[in-house]
N, C-alpha and C positions, 0 to 999 in steps of 0.2 A: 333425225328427220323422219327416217322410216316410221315410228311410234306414232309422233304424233298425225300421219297422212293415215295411217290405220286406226284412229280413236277419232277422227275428226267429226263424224259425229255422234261421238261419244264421249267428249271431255270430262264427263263426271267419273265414269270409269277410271280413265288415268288419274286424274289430280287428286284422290279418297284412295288409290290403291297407293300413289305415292307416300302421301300423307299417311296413311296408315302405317304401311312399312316404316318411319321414321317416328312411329312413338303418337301420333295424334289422335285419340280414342274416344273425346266428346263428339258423338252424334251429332248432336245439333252444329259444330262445326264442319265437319266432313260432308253433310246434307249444304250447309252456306258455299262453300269453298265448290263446290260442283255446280251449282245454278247459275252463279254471277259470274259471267262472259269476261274474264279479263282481254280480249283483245282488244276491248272499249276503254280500257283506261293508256292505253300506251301509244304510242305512233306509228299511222301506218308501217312503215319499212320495216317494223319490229315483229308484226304481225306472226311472224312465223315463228317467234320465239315465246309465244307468249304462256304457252304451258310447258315451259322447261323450269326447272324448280332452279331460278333464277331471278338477282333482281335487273331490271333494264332502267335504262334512261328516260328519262323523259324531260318536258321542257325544263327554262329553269335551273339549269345545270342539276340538277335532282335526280333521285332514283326511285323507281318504284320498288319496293320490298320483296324479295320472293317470297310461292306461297307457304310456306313450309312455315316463314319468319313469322309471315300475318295470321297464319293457324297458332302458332305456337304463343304468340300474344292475347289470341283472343280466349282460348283454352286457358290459361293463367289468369284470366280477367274473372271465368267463371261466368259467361255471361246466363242470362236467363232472360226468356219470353218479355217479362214487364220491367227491366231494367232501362234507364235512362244512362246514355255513355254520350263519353267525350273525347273526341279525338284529336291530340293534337300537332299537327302538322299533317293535315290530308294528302297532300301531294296531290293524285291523279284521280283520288279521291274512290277506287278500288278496297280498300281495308275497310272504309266507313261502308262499302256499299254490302262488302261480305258481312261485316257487323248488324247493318240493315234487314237481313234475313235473320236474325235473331233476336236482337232486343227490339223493344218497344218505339225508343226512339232515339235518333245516333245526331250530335252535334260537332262536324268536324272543321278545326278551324286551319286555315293555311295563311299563311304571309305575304306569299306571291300572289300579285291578283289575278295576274293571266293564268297561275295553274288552278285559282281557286276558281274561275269562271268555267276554265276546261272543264273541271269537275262537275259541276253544277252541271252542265250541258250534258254530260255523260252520267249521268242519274239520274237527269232526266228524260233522257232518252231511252231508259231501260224501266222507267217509271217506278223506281222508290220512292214514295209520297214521304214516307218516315227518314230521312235520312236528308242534314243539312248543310250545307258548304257556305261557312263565313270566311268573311276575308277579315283578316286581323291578326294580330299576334297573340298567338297560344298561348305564352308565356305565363299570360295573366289571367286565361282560364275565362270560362264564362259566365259571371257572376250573376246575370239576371237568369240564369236556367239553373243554377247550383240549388241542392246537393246532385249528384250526380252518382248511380251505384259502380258505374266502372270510371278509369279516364284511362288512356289509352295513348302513349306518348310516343310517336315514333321518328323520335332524332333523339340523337344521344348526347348526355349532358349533365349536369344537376338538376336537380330538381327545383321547380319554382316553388317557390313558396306560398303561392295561392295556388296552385295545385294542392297543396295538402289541406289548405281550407276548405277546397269545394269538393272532396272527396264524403261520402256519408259515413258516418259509423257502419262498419261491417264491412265499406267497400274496400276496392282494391286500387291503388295506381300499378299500372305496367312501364317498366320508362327503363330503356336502356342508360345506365347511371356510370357515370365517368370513373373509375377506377385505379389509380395508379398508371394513368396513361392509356389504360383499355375500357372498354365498354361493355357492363357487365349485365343481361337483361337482369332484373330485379323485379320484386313484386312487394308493395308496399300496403299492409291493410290495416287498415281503423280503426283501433279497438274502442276507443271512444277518444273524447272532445279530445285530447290529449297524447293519446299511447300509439304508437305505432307499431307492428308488427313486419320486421322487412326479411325477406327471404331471396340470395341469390341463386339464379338458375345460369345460363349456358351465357360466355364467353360473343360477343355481338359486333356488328359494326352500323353502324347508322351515322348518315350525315348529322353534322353537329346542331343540336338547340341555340337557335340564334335568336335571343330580345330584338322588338323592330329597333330600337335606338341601336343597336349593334349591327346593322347589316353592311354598311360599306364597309365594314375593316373584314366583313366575316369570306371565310375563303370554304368555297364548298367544294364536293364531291362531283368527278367525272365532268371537268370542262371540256366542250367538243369541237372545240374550233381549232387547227393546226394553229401551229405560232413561228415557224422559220420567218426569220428576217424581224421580229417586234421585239427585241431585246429589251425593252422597257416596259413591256405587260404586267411582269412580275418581280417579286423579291429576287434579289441576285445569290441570296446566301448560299445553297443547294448548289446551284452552278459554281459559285465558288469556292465548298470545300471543294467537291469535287476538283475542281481546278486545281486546287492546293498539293490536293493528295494523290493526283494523277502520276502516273510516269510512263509518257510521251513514249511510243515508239513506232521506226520507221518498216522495219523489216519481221517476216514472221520469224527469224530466229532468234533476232532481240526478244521480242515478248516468248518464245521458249526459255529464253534464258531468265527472264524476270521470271515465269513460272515455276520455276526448280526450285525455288524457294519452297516449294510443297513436296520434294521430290523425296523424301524422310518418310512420308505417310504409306498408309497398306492400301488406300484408295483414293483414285484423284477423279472427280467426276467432269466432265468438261460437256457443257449446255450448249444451247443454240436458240436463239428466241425466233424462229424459222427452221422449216426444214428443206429451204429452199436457196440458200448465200453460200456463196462460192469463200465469202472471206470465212467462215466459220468452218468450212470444210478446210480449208487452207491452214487455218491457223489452229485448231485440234490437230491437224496432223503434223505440223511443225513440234504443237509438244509432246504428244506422243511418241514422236522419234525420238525426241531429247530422251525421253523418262524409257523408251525400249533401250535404247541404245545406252546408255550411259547409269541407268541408277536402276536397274534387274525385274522392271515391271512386265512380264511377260502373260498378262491378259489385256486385250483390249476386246470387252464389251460391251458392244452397239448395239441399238433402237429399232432391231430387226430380227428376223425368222432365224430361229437356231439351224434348219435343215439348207437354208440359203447363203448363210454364215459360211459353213461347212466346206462352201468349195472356194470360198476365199480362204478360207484357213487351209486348204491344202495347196491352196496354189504359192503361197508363204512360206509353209514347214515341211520337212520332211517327215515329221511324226505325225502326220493328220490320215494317214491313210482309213484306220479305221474306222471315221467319221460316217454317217452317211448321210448325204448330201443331195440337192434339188439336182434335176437334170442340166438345169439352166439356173443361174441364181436371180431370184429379185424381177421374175416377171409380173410380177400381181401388181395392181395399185397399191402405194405408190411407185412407180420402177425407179424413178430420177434418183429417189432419198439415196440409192447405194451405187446404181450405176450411172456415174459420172467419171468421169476425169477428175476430179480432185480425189476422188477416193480411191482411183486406182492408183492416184501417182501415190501416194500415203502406202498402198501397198505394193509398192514395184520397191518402195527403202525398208520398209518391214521384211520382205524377201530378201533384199540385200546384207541386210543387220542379222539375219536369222542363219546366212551362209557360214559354216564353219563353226556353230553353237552344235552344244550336243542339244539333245532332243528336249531335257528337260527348263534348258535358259530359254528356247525359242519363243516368243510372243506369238501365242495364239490369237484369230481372229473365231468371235463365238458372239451368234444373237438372242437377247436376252426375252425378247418377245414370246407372247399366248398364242400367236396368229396361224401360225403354220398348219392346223386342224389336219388336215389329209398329207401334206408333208410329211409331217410325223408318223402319223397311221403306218405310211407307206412305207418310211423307214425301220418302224419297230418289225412289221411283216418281213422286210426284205431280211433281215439281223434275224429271227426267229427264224425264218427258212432256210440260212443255211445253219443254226445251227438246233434247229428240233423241229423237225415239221408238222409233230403232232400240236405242239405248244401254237405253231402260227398259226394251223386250221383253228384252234379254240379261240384266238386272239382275231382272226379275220369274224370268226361270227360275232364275239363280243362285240368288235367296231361296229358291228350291220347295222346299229342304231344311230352312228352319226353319218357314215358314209353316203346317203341320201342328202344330204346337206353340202357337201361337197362343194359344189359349183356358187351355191350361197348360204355361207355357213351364219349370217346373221339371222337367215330365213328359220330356224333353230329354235329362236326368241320366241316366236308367234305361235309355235306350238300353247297350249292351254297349260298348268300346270295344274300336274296331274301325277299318276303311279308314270306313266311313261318316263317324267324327264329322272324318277326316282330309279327306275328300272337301265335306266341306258348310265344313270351317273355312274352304278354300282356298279354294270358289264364293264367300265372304260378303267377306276381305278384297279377290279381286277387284275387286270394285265399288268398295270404297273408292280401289285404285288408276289405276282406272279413273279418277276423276272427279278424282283428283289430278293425274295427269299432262294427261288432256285439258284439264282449266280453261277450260270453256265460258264463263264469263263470269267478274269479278271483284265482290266486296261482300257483303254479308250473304246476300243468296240461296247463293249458292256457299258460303260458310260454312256456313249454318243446314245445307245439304245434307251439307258436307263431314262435321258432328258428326255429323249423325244414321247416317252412313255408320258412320263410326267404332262409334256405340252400337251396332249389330247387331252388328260384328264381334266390340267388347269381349262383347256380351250370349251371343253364343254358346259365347265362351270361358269365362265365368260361369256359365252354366247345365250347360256339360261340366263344371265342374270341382265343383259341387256332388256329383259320386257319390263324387273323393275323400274327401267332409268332413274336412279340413285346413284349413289356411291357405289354400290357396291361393286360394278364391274370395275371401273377405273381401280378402287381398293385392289380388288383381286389381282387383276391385272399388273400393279408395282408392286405388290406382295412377292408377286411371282416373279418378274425381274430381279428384285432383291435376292428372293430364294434361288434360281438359277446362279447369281451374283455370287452366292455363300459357298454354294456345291464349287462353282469354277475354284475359288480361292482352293479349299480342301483338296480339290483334287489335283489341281497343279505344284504343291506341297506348305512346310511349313512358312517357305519365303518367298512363296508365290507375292506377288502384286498386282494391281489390278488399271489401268486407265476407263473409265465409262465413258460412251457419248448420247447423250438424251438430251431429248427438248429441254428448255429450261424447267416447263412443268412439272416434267420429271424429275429434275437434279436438284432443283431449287427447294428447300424445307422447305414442305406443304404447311406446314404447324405456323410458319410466318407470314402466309398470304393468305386472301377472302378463299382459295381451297380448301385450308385446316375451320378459319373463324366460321364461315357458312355452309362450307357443303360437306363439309364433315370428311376431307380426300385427307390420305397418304399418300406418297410418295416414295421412289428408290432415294433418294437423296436425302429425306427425313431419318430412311431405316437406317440408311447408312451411318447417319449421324450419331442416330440412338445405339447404334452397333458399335462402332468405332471413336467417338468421341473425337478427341485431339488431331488421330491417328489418321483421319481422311480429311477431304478440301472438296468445298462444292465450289465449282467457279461458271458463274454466268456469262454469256456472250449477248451483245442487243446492238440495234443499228438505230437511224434515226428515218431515212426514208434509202428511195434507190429501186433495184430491182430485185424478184424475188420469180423462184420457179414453182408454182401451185398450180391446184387446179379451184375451177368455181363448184364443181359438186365430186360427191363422191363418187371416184370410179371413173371421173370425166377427164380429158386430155390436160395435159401438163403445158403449160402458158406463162409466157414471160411476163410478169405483171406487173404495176409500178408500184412501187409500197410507197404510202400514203406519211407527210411528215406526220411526226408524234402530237400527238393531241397534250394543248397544253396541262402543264403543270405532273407530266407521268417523268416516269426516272427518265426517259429516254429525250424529254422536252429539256432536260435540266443539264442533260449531257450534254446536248448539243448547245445550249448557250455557253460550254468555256470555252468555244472555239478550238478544241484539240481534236485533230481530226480521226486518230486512234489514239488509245492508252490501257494503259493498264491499272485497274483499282484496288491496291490490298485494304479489304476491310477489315480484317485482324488486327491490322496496325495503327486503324484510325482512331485517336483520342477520344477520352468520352464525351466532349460536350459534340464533338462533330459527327461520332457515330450515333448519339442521340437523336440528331438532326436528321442523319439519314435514316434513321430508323420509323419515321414518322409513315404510317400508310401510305402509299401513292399509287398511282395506276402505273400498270406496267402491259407492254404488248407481249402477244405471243401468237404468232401466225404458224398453225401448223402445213399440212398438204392444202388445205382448201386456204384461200384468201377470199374475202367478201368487204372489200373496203367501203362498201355502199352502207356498212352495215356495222364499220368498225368497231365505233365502241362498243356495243352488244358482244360480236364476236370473237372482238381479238384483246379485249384489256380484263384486267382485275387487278385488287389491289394488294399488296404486298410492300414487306418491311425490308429493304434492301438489304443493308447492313446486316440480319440477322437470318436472312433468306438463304445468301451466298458470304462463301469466304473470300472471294475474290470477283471482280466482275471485269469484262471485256470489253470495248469500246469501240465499234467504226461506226464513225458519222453519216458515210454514203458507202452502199454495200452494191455488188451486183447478183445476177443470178447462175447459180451451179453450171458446168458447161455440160448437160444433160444430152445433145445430141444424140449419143445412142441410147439411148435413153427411149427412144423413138425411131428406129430405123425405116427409112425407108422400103420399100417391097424391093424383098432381090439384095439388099445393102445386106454385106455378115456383119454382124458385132463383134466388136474384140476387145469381152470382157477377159479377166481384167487387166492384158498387159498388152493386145495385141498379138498376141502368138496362140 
């Protein structure tokens, strides 16, 4: 949000530096892509998203393209100043109006008449004279204005076959083309009356090409309307493998026990599609006990500051002394994510389990997080002063470049790029080399020190790489989970084992939802995957409505909110119609025509700290392959929210993290 309140009016800036960054290098695109105002094409309440390189909703159950998709289409089209193009499926009629700022003259047809009137209205109101919104079906192309030097197909499918008639010799079709079940953009050119020339590019998703004689059976993308209580809306299939392959449970130690079925693995990741449900905190910790207690997993971690970690893992073990640790743990936004009551009871049985283990069985408690920026700093300083104080005087100046940042370390971003951010990266991994090669001592002190070294350096490449808003922070960011992930394993030894807790976004293959297909993310649960193969388990947790502990903006107070039923036809709509009110799903075990089924795209929620239910679908859904996402998935129908109470004390009220003593 900060970004785009800082470019607002400057949109052409962000959306040409984005684009650029991700490969888009025709000028006359990047010049389109800047002028035309998409806040015109979308609806109101959206408004605020409208230059996140994102697609949104719009009527119609439909979606607008993000820009990145509709640059990257017209670029491949090759347009030019005097070409005549066609587009087919307008939508909100945005792609034709960017197209309009370049060729001669843009004829885009839509299906829906209400979005094709939308359109009209919104091109006209920004006054492209050259640019046309018909209502009809694309399908069959527009044969009283053919040849045509581009056509421009943006729903994914086969191709019509008058599409290939009305294309010119020389020109191009662009059409995302159905592939062995995926969607692969393609680019099709004319060599003559006859010959076609086809070229695949990147991997796509787009609502499906639907003929008008084919629109009642046809089932689109992103429906927005809850569906609790209308059992007959939809197909029952989905809801009933699920149903099938369910297995029902009452208790969290039941479902620990169903879980242990993974308990063989070197990594067992456990999600949350919230970071705000008391059943997810509850039931992670149920199998985490199992797998500490019983099958030799002594990592467990979590979606949090490694320096805040630190005095939970000493309040656990008796070998954690060396750690160094926040004064207080987990007071920054978000505070609720760790200090709760479910997470302390989780660690009053981890203390328990840990009594009477020598030092190296005990399950550590360790956060996997870039966040901690000055936490770290201040730990590496405190670790180098007592053991070299010349080395800390060098290491406290090196820091003097981010240390000003301190109190808002996002504020970092907005700096220009320049020698500066080149100048402060090089002071910061200094240090960490520094303390690598020297190896003033050996064992967790040197460790705790080495990580937190590490965090500053990842944190500054973080906080730089926020001004692109790309990938690349997020990339970076589970790079570095992962990579802390890797060190924990090594250094706890060869039979160390590991339990993780992260969002589902985290834990869930990125490579299997619109994260990997559109925005190009990784994830720790991906790397994991590609690391380990067989040998780890990603298991998803998701609710269907109930309550949830968030806040409405960043940094704002923490509020019990009602989370909204699932918008029909997403994983979570399909759960909730087998009427089981929890269960547990092994997708490993499910046969192939029913994992097939589930493997089909769908929307799925994911509400992190912030909730904005006004604004759901935008906010909280994407779509994703279940079955190939997660190894297992988790089930409560009605969820409530974390008991965060101290979380928030009152003035004069002490805290008593984390066990009350």
């Amino acid at each position: 949000m900060a970004q785009r309140d800082m470019y607002a009016d400057d949109r052409s800036a962000m959306v040409t530096f984005q684009l650029a960054r991700r490969g888009i290098a025709m000028p006359a695109v990047l010049d389109a892509m800047k002028q035309v105002p998409r806040e015109e094409f979308i609806p109101e309440d959206l408004h605020e998203f409208a230059y996140e390189d994102s697609p949104l909703p719009i009527a119609e159950e439909q979606t607008i393209s993000q820009p990145y998709i509709v640059a990257r289409m017209i670029e491949l089209a090759g347009l030019e100043r005097s070409d005549k193009v066609l587009e087919v499926g307008a939508g909100s009629g945005y792609a034709a109006a960017v197209m309009g700022k370049i060729a001669n003259q843009v004829y885009a047809i839509e299906r829906h008449k209400a979005l094709a009137e939308a359109a009209k209205t919104a091109i006209e109101k920004i006054g492209y004279g050259n640019v046309h919104i018909i209502h009809g079906d694309g399908t069959k192309g527009l044969p009283g204005e053919a040849p045509f030097d581009a056509i421009i197909v943006s729903a994914g499918g086969d191709l019509p076959p008058a599409l290939k008639e009305q294309v010119a010799v020389g020109g191009r079709i662009i059409i995302p083309l159905a592939v062995n079940g995926h969607q692969m953009l393609t680019e099709i050119r004319r060599l003559d009356a006859d010959q076609y020339e086809i070229t695949d590019h990147e991997a796509v998703r787009f609502v499906p090409l639907v003929p008008e004689e084919d629109r009642p059976g046809h089932v689109t993308q992103g429906r927005r309307t809850p569906t609790a209580g209308r059992p007959g809306h939809m197909p029952p299939d989905l809801s009933g493998i699920m149903a099938a392959a369910a297995e029902p449970f009452e208790s969290y130690g039941d479902l620990a026990r169903m879980a242990e079925r993974f308990a063989d693995r070197k990594v067992v990741c456990l999600g949350e599609s919230t970071h705000g449900t008391s059943e997810f905190y509850a039931a992670r910790a149920a199998i985490t006990e199992r797998l500490v207690r019983d099958h030799g997993f002594n990592i467990v971690a979590v979606e949090a500051d490694w320096p805040d970690a630190a005095i939970y893992d000493k309040a656990i073990r008796q070998s954690a002394e060396g750690r160094r640790h926040a004064e207080e743990p987990f007071t920054r936004f978000p505070r609720w994510m760790w200090r709760n009551e479910e997470t302390w009871a989780m660690l009053r049985k981890l203390r328990e389990i840990n009594r009477g283990r020598d030092p190296q069985h005990q399950a550590g408690f360790y956060g996997l997080d870039v966040y901690s920026l000055c936490a770290s700093i201040e730990a590496v300083l405190d670790y180098l002063g007592e053991h070299d104080r010349e080395a800390a005087e060098t290491a406290k100046e090196r820091y003097g470049c981010l240390t000003p940042y301190c109190s808002e370390p996002g504020s970092y971003a907005r700096m220009r790029i320049g020698n500066g951010f080149r100048g402060c990266e090089d002071k910061v991994v200094s240090v960490l080399t520094d303390l690598l090669t020297q190896r003033v001592e050996n064992g967790e002190a040197l460790f705790d020190a080495e990580q937190n070294a590490r965090i500053v350096a990842e944190a500054e490449k973080y906080y730089r790489n926020l001004y692109y808003g790309d990938a690349d922070s997020w990339n970076l960011r589970d790079s570095h989970m992962f990579d802390t992930l890797e060190r924990l394993l090594e250094h706890r030894g060869p039979d160390a084992k590991a339990v993780v807790w992260a969002h589902n976004s985290h834990i869930g293959d990125a490579s299997k939802t619109e994260m990997g297909w559109v925005r190009e993310e990784h994830n720790i649960g991906q790397l994991v995957r590609e690391k380990y193969g067989q040998d780890c388990a990603l298991i998803g947790f998701s609710t269907h409505e109930g309550e949830v502990a968030a806040a409405d903006d960043w940094d704002g107070p923490m509020k019990i909110k009602t989370v909204r039923p699932a918008l029909e036809n997403a994983h979570e709509d399909h759960a909730f119609r087998t009427d089981i009110g929890r269960f547990f799903l092994d997708l490993e075990s499910l046969d192939g025509d029913h994992r097939q089924m589930l493997s089909e795209p769908k929307l799925q929620r994911a509400i992190g700290v912030i909730y904005r239910p006004e604004t759901e679908r935008a906010s909280h859904y994407f779509r994703a392959n279940l079955a190939e996402q997660f190894d297992a998935w988790v089930w409560f129908a009605v969820t409530k929210a974390v008991d965060a109470k101290s979380a928030t004390p009152r003035e004069g009220e002490d805290e008593t993290w984390p066990f009350g003593v």
